[in-house]
N, CA, C and O atoms as a MOPAC input file, in Angstrom:
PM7 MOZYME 1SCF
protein

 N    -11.68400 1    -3.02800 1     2.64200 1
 C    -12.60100 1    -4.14400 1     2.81000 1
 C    -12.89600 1    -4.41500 1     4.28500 1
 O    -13.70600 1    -5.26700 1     4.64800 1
 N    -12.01900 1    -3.45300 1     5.31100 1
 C    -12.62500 1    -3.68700 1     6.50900 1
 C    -13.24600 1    -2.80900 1     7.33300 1
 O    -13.52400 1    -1.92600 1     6.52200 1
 N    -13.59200 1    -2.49500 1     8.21100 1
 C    -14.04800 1    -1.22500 1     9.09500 1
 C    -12.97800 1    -0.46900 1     9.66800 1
 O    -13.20400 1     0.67900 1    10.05300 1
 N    -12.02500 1    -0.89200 1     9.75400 1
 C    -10.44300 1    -0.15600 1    10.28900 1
 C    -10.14500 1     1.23700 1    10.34200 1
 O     -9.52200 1     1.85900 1    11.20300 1
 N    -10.89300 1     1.78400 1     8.88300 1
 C    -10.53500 1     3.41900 1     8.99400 1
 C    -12.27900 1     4.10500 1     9.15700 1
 O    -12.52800 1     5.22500 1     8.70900 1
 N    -13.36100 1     3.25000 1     9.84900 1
 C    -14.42800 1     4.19100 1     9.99300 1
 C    -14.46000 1     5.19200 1    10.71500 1
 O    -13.52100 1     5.12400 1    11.50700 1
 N    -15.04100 1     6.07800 1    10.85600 1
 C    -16.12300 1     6.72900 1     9.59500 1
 C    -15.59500 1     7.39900 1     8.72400 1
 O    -16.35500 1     7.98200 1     7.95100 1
 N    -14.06000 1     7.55700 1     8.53400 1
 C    -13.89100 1     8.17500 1     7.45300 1
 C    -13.59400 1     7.86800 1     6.25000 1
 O    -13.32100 1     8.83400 1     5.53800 1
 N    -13.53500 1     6.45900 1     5.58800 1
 C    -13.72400 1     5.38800 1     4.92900 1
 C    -14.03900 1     4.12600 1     4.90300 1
 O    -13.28800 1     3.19300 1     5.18600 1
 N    -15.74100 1     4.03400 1     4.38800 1
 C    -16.33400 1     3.12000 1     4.68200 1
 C    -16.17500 1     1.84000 1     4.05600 1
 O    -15.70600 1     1.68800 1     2.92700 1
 N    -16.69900 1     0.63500 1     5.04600 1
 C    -16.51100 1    -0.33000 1     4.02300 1
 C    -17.05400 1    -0.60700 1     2.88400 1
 O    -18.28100 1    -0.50300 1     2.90600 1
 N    -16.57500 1    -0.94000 1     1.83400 1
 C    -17.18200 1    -1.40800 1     0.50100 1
 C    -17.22200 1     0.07100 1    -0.50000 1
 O    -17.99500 1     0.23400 1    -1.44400 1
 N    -16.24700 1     1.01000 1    -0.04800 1
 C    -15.77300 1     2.25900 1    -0.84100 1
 C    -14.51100 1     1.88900 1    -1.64300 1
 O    -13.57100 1     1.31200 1    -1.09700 1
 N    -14.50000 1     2.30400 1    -3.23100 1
 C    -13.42700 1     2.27500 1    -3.47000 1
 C    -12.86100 1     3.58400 1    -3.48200 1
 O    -13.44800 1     4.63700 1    -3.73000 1
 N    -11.27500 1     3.35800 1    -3.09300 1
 C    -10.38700 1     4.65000 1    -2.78000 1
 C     -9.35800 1     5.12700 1    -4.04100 1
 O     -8.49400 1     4.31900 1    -4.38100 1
 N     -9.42000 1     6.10700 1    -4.56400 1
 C     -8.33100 1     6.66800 1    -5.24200 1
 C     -7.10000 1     6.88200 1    -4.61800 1
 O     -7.05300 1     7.45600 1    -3.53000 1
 N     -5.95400 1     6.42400 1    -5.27200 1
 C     -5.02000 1     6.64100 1    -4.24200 1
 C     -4.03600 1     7.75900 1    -5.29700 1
 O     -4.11300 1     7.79700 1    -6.52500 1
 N     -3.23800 1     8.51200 1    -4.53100 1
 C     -2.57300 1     9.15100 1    -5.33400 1
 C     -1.14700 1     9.27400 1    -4.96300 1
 O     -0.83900 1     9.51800 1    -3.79600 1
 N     -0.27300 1     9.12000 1    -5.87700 1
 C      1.38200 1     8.93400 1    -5.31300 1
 C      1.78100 1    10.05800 1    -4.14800 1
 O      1.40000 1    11.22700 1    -4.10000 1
 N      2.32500 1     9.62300 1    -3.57700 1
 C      3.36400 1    10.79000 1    -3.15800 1
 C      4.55200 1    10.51300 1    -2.43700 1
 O      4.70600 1     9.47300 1    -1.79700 1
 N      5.52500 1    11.55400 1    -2.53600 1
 C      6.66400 1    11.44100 1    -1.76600 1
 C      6.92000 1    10.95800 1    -0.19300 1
 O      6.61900 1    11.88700 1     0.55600 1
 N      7.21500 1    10.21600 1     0.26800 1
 C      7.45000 1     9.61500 1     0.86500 1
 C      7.68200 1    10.67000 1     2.43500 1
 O      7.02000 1    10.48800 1     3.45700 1
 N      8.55900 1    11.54200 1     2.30700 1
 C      9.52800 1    12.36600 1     2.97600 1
 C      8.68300 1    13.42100 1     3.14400 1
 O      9.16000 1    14.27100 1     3.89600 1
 N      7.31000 1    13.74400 1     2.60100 1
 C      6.84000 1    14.72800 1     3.06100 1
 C      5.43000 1    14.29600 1     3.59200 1
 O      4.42300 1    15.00000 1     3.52800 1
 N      5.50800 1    12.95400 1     4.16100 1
 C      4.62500 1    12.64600 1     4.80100 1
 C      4.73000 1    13.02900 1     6.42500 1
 O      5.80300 1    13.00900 1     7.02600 1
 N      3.46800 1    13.37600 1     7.03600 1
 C      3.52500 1    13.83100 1     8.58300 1
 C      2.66400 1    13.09900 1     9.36000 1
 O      1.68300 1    12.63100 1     8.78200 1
 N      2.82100 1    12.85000 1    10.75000 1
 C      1.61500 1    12.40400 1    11.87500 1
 C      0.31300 1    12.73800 1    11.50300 1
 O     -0.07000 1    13.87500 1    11.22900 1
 N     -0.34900 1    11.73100 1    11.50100 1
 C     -1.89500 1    12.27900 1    11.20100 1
 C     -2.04200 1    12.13300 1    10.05700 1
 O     -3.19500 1    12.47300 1     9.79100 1
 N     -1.29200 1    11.66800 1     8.80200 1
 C     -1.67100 1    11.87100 1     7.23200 1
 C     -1.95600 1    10.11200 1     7.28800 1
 O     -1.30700 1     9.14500 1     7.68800 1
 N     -3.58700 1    10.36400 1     6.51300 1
 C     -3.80000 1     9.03700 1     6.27800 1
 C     -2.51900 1     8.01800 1     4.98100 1
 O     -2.20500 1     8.53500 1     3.90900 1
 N     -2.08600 1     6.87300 1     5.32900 1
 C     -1.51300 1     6.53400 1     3.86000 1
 C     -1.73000 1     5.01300 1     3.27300 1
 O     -1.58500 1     3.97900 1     3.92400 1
 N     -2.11700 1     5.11900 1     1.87000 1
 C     -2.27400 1     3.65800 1     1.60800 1
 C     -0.86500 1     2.88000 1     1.48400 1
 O      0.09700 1     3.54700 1     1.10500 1
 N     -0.73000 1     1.87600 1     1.69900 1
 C      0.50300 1     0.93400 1     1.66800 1
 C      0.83200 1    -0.65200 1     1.58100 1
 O     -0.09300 1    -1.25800 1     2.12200 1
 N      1.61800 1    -1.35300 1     1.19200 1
 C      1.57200 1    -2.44800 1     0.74700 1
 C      2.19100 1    -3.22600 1     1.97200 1
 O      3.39500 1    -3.04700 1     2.15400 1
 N      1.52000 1    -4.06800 1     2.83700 1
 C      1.65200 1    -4.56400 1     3.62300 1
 C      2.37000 1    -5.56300 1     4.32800 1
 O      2.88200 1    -5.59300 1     5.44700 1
 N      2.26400 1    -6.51500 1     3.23000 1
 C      2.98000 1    -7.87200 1     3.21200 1
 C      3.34500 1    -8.57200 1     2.56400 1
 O      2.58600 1    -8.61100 1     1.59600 1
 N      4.49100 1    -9.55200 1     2.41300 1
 C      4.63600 1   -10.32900 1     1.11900 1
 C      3.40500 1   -10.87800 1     0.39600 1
 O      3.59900 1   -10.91600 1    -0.81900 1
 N      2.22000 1   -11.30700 1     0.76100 1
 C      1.17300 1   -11.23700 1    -0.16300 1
 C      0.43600 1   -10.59800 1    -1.14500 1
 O     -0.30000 1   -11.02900 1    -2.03300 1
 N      1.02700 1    -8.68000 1    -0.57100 1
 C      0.79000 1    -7.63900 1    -1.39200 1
 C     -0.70500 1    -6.83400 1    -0.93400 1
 O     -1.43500 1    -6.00000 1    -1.46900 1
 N     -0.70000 1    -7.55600 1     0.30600 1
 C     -2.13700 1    -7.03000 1     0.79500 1
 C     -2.34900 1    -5.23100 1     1.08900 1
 O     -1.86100 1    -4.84000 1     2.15000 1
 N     -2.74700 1    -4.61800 1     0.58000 1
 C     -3.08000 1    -3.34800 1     0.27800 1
 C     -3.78700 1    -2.77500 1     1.34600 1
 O     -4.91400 1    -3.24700 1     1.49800 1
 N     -3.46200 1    -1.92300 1     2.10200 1
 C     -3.81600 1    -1.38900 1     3.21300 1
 C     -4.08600 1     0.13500 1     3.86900 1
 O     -3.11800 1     0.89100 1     3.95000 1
 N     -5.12400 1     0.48800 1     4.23700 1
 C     -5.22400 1     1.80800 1     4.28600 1
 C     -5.50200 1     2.41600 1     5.80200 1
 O     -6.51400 1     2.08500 1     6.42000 1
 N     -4.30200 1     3.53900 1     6.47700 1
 C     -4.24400 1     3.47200 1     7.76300 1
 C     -3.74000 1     4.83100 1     8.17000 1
 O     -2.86000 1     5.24700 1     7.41600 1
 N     -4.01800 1     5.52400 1     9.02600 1
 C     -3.16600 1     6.81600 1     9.43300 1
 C     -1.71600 1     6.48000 1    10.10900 1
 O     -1.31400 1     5.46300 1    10.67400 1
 N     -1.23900 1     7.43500 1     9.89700 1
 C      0.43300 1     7.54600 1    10.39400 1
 C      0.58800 1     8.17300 1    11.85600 1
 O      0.73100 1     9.36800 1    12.11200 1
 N      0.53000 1     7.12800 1    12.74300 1
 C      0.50500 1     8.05400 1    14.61900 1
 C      1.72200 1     8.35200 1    15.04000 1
 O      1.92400 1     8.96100 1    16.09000 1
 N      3.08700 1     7.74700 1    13.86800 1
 C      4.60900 1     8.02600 1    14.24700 1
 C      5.37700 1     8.17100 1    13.38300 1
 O      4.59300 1     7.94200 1    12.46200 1
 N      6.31800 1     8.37400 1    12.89000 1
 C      7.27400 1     8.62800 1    12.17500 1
 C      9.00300 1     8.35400 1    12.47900 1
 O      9.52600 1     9.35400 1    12.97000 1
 N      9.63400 1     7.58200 1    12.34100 1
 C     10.80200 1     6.64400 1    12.31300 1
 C     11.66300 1     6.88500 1    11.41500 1
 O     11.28200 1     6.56000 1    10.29100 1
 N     13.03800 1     7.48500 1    11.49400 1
 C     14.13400 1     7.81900 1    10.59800 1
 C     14.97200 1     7.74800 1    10.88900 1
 O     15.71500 1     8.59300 1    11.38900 1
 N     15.19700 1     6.14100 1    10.54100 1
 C     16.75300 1     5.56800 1    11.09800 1
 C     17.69300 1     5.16900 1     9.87300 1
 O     17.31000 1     4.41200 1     8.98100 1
 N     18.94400 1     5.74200 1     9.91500 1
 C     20.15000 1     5.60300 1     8.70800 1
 C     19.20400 1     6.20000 1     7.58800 1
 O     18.93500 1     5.45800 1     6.64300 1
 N     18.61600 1     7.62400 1     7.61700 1
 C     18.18400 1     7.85100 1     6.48700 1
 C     16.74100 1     7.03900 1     5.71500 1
 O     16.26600 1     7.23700 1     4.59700 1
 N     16.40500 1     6.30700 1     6.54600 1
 C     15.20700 1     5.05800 1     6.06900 1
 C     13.75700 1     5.35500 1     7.00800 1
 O     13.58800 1     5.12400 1     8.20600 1
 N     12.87800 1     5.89300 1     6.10200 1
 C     11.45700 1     6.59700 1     6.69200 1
 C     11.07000 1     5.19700 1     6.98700 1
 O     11.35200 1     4.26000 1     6.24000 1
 N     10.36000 1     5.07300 1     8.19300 1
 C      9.17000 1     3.98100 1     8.52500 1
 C      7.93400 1     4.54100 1     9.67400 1
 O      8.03200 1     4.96800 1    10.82500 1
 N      6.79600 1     4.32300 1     8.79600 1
 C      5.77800 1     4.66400 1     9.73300 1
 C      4.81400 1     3.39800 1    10.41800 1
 O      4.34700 1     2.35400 1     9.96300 1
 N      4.77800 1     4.09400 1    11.79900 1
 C      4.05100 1     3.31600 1    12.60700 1
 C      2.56500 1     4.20900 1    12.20900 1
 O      2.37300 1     5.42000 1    12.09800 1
 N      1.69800 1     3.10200 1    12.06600 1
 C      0.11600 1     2.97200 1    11.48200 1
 C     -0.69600 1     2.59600 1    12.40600 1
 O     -0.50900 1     1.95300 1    13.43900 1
 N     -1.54700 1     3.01800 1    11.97900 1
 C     -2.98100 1     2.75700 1    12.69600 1
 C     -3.99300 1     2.80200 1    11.94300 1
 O     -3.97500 1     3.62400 1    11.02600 1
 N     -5.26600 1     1.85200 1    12.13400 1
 C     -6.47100 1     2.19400 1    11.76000 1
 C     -7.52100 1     3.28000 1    12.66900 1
 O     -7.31000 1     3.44300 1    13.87100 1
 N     -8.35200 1     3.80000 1    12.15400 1
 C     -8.72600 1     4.59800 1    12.93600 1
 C     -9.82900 1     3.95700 1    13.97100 1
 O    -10.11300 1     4.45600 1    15.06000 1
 N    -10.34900 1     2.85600 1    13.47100 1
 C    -11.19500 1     2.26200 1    14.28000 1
 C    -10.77400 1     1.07700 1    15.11700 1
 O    -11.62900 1     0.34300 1    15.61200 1
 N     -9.25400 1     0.83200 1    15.31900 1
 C     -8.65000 1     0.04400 1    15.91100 1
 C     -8.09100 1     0.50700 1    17.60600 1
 O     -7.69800 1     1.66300 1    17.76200 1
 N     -8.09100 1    -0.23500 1    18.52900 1
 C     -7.76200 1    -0.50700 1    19.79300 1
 C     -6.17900 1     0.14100 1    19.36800 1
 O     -5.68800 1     1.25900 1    19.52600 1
 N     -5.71900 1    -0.97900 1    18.83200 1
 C     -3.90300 1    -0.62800 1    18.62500 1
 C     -3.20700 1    -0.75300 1    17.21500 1
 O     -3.42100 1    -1.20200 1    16.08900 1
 N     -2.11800 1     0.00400 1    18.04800 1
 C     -1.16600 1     0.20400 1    16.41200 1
 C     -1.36700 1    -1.34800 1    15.95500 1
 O     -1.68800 1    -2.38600 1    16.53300 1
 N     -0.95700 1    -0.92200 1    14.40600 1
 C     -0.31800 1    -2.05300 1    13.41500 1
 C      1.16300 1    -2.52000 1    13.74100 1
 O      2.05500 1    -1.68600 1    13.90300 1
 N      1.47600 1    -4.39300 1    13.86400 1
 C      2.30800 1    -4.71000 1    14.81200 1
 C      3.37900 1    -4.33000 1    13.59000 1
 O      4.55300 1    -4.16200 1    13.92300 1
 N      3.20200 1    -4.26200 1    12.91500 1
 C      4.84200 1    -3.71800 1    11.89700 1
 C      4.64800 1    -2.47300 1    11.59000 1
 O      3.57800 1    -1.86300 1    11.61200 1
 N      5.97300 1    -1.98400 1    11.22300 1
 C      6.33900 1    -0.44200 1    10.70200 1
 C      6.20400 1    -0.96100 1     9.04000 1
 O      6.21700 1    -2.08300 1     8.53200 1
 N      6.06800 1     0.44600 1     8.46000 1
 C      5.79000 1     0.05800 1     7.03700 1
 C      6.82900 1     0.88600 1     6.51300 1
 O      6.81600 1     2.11600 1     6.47200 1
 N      7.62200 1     0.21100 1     6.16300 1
 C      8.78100 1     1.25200 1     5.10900 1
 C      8.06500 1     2.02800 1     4.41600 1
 O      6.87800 1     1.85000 1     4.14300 1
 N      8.98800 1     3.26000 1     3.97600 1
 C      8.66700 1     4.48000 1     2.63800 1
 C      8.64000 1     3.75400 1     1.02900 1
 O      8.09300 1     4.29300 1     0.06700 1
 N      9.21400 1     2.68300 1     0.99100 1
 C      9.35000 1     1.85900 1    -0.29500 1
 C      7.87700 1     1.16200 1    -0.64200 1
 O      7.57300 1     0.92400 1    -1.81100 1
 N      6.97200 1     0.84700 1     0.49200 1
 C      5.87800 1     0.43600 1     0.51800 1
 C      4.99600 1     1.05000 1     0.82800 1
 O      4.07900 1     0.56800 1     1.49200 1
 N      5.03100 1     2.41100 1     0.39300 1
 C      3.69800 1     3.35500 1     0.42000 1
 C      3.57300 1     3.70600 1    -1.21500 1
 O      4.42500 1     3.97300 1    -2.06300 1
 N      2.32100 1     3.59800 1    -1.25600 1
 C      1.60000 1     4.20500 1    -2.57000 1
 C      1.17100 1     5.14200 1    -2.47100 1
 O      1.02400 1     5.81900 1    -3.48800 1
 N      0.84300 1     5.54200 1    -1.45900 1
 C      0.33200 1     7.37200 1    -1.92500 1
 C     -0.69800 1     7.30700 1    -0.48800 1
 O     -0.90100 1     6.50500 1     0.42300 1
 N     -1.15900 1     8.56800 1    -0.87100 1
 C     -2.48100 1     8.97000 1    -0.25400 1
 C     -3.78500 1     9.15300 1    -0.80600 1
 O     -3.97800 1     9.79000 1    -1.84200 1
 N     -4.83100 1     8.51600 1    -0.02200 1
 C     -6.31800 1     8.60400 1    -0.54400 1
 C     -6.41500 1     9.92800 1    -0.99100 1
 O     -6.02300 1    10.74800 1    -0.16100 1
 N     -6.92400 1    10.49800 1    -2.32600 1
 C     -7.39300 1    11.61500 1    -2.72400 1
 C     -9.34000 1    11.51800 1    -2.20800 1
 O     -9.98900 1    12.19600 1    -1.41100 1
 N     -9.71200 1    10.41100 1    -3.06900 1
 C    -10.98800 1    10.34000 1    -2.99400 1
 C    -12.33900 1     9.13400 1    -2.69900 1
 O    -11.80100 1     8.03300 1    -2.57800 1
 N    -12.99000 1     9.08200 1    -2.63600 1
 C    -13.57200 1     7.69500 1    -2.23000 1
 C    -14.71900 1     7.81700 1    -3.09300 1
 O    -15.19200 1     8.90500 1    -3.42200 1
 N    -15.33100 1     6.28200 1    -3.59500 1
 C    -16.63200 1     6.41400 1    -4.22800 1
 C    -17.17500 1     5.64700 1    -3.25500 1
 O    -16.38400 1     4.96400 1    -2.60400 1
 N    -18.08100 1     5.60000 1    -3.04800 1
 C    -18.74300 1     4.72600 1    -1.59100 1
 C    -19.90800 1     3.47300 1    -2.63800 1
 O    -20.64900 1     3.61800 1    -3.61000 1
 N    -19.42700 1     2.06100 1    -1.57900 1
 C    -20.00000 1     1.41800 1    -2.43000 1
 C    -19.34100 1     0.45500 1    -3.84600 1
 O    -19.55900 1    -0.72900 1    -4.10500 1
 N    -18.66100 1     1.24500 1    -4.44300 1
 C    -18.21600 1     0.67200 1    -5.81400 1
 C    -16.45800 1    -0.29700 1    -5.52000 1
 O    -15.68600 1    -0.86300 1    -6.29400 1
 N    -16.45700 1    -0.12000 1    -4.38800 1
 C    -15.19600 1    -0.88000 1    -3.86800 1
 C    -15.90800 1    -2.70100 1    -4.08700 1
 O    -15.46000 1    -3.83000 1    -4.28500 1
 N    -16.92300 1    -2.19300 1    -3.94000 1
 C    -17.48000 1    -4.19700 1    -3.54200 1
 C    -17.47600 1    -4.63800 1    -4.94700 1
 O    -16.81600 1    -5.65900 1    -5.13900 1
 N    -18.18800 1    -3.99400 1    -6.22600 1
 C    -18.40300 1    -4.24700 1    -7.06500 1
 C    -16.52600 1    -4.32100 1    -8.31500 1
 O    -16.20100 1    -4.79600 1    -9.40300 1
 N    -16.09300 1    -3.79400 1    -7.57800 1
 C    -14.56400 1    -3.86300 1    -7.81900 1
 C    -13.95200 1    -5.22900 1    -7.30300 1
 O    -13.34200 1    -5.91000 1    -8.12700 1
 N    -14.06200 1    -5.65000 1    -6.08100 1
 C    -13.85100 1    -6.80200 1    -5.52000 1
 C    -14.23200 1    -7.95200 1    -5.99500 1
 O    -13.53100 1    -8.96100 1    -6.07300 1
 N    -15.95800 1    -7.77200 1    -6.50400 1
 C    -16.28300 1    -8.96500 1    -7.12900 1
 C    -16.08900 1    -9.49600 1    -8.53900 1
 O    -16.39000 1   -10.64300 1    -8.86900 1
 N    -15.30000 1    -8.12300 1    -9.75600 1
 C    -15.14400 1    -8.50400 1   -10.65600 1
 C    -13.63200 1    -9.18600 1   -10.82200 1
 O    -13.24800 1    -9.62300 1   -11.90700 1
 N    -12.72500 1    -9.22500 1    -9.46700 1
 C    -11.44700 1    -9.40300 1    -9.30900 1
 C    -11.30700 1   -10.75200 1    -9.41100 1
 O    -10.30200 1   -11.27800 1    -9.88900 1
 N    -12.70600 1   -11.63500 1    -8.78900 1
 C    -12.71000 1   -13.26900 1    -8.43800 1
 C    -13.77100 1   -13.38300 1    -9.59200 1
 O    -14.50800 1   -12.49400 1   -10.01900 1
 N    -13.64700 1   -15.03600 1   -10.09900 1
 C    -14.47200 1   -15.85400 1   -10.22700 1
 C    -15.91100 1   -16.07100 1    -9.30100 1
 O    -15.75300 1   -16.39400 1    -8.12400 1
 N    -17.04700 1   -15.92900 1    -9.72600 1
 C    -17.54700 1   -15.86500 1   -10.87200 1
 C    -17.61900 1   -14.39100 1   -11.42700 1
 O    -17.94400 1   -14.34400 1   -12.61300 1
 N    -17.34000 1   -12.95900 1   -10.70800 1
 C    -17.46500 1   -12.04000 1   -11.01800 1
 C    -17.00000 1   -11.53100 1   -12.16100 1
 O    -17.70100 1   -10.77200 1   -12.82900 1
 N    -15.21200 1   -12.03700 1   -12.69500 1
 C    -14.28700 1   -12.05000 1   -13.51600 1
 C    -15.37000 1   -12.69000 1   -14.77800 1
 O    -15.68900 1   -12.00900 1   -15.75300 1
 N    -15.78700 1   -13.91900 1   -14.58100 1
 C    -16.34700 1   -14.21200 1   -15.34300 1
 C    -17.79000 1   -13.41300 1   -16.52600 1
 O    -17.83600 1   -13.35300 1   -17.75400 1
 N    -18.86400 1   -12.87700 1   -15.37500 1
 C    -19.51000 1   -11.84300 1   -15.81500 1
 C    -18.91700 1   -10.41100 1   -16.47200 1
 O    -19.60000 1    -9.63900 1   -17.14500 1
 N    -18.20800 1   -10.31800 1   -16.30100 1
 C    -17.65300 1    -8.84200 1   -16.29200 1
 C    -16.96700 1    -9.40800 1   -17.26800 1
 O    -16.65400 1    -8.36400 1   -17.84000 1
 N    -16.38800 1   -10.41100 1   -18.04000 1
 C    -15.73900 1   -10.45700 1   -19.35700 1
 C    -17.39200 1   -10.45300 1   -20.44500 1
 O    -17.73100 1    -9.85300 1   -21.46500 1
 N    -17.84600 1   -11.14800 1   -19.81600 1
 C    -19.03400 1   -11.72700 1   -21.24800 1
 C    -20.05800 1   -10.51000 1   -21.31500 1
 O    -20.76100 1   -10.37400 1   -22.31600 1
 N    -20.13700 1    -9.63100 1   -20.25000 1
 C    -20.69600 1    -8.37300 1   -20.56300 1
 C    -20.09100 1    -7.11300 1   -21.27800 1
 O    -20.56100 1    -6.21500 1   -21.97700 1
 N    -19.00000 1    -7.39500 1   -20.86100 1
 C    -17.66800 1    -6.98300 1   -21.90200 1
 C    -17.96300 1    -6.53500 1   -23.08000 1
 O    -18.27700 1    -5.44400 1   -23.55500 1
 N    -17.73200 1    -8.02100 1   -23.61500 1
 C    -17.86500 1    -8.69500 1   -24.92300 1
 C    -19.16600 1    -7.99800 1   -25.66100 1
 O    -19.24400 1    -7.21700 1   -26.61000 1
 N    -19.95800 1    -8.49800 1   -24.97900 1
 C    -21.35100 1    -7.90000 1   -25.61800 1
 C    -21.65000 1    -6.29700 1   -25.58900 1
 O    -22.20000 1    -5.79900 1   -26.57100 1
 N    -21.42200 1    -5.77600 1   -24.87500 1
 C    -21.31100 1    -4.38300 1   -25.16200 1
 C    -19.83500 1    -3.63000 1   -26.81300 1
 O    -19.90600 1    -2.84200 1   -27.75700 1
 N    -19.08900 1    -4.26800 1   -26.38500 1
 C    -18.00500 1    -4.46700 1   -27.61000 1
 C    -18.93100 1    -4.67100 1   -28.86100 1
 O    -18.90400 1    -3.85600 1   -29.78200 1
 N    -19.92100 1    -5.99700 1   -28.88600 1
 C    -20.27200 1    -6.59500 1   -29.78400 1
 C    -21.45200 1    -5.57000 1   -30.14100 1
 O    -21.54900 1    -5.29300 1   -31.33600 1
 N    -22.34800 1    -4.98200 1   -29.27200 1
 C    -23.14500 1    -4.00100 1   -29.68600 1
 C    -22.79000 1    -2.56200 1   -29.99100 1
 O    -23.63000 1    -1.87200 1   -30.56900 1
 N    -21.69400 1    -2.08300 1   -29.67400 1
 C    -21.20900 1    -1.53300 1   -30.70400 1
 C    -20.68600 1    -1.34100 1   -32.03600 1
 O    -20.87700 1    -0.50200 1   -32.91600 1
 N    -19.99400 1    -2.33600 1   -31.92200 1
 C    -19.21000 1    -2.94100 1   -33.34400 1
 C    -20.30200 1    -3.43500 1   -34.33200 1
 O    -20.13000 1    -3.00100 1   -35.47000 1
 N    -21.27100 1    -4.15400 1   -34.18800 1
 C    -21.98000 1    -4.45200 1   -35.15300 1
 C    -22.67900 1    -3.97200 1   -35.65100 1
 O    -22.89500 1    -4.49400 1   -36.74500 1
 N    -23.67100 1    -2.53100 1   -35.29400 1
 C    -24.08500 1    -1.78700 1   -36.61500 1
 C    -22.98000 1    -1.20600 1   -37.18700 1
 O    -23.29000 1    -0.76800 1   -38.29500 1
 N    -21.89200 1    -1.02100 1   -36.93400 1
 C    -21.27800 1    -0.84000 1   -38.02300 1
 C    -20.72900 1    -1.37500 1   -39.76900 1
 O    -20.33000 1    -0.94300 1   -40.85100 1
 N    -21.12100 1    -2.76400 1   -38.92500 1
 C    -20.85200 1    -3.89900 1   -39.98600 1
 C    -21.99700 1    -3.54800 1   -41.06600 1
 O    -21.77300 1    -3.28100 1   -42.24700 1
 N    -23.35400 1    -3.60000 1   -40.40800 1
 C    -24.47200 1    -3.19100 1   -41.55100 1
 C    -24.45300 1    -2.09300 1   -42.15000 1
 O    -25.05900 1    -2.05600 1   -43.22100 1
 N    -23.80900 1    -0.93300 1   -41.70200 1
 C    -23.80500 1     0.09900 1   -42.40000 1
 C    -22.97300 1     0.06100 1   -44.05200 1
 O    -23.23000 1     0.71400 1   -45.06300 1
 N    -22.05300 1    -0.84200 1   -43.83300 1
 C    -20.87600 1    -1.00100 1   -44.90700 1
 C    -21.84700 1    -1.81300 1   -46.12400 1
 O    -21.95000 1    -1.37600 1   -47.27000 1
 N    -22.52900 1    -3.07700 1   -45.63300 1
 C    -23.09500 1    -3.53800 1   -46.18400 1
 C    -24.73000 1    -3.25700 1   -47.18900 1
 O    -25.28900 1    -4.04400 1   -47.95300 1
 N    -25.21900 1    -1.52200 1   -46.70300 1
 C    -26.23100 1    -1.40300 1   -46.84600 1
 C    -25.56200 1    -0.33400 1   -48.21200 1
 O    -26.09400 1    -0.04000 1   -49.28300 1
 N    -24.56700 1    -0.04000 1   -47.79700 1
 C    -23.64300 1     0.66000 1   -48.70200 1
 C    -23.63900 1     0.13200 1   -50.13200 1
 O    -24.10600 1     0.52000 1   -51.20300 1
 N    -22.91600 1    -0.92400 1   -49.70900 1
 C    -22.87800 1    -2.06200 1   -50.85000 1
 C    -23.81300 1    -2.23800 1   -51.72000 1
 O    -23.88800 1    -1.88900 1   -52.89800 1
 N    -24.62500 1    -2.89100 1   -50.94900 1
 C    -26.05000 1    -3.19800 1   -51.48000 1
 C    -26.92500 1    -1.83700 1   -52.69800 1
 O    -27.16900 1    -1.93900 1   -53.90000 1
 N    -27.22600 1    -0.52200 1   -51.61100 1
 C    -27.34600 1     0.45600 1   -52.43400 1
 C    -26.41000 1     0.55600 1   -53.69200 1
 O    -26.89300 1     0.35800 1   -54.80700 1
 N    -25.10100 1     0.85600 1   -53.53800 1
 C    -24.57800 1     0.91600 1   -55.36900 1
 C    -24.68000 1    -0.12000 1   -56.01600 1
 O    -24.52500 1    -0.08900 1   -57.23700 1
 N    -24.92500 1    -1.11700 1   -55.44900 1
 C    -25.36900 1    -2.22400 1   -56.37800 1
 C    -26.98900 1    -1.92800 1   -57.39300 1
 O    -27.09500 1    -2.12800 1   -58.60300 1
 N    -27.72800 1    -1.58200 1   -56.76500 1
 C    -28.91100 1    -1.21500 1   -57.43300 1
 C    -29.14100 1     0.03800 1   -57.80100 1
 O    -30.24300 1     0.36500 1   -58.24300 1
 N    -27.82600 1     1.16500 1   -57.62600 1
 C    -28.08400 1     2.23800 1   -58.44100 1
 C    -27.43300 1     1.52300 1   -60.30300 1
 O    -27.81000 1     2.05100 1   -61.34900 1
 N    -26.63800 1     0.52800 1   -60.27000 1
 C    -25.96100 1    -0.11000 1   -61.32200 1
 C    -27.32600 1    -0.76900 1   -62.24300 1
 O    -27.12300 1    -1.41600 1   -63.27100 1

């Protein structure tokens, strides 16, 4: 949601992220990661690598940033690495997350549900109807 990693992920892209091991991460590998007790989700390259008592922590960066990120991010708080990006569909992801977006995105839901489901209902009934008047 910010400009941090331009140009190589733009804003308002949503990102696929894909697990990975922790320990076979290197300098230079972009990684998504969970930031803060709020859970804020964050996507940043790795400019260092830290392995103290056995405990990975990478120092981060955005790519479009002046300076590092002021915390190290433990290996416990990485989710993976970006596989892929759709450009664009990150916003429309964002807005179905809040009110009023949540809101649209249920009742369109619904109605697509509902336009499926209901010719089916007539079909049963036309059923009906027919052996009734072959009787």
């Amino acid at each position: 949601m910010s400009g941090s990693m331009e140009p190589e992920y733009h804003v308002g892209s949503l990102i696929y992220v894909k697990g990975v091991d922790p320990t076979t991460l290197r300098q230079g590998d972009v990684i998504t990661f969970v930031a803060d007790e709020d859970n804020t989700v964050v996507t940043h390259r790795i400019i260092a690598i830290e392995n103290t008592n056995n405990t990975l922590k990478f120092r981060t960066k955005g790519d479009a940033n002046e300076v590092a990120d002021g915390a190290l991010v433990h290996n416990k708080n990485v989710l993976g690495k970006p596989a892929f990006q759709i450009p664009f569909l990150g916003y429309l992801a964002f807005y179905i997350q809040h009110p009023p977006g949540l809101y649209i995105a249920l009742v369109v839901g619904t109605l697509l549900l509902v336009a499926v489901i209901a010719p089916t209902f007539n079909k049963g009934k036309e059923k009906t109807a027919s052996k009734k008047d072959k009787k």
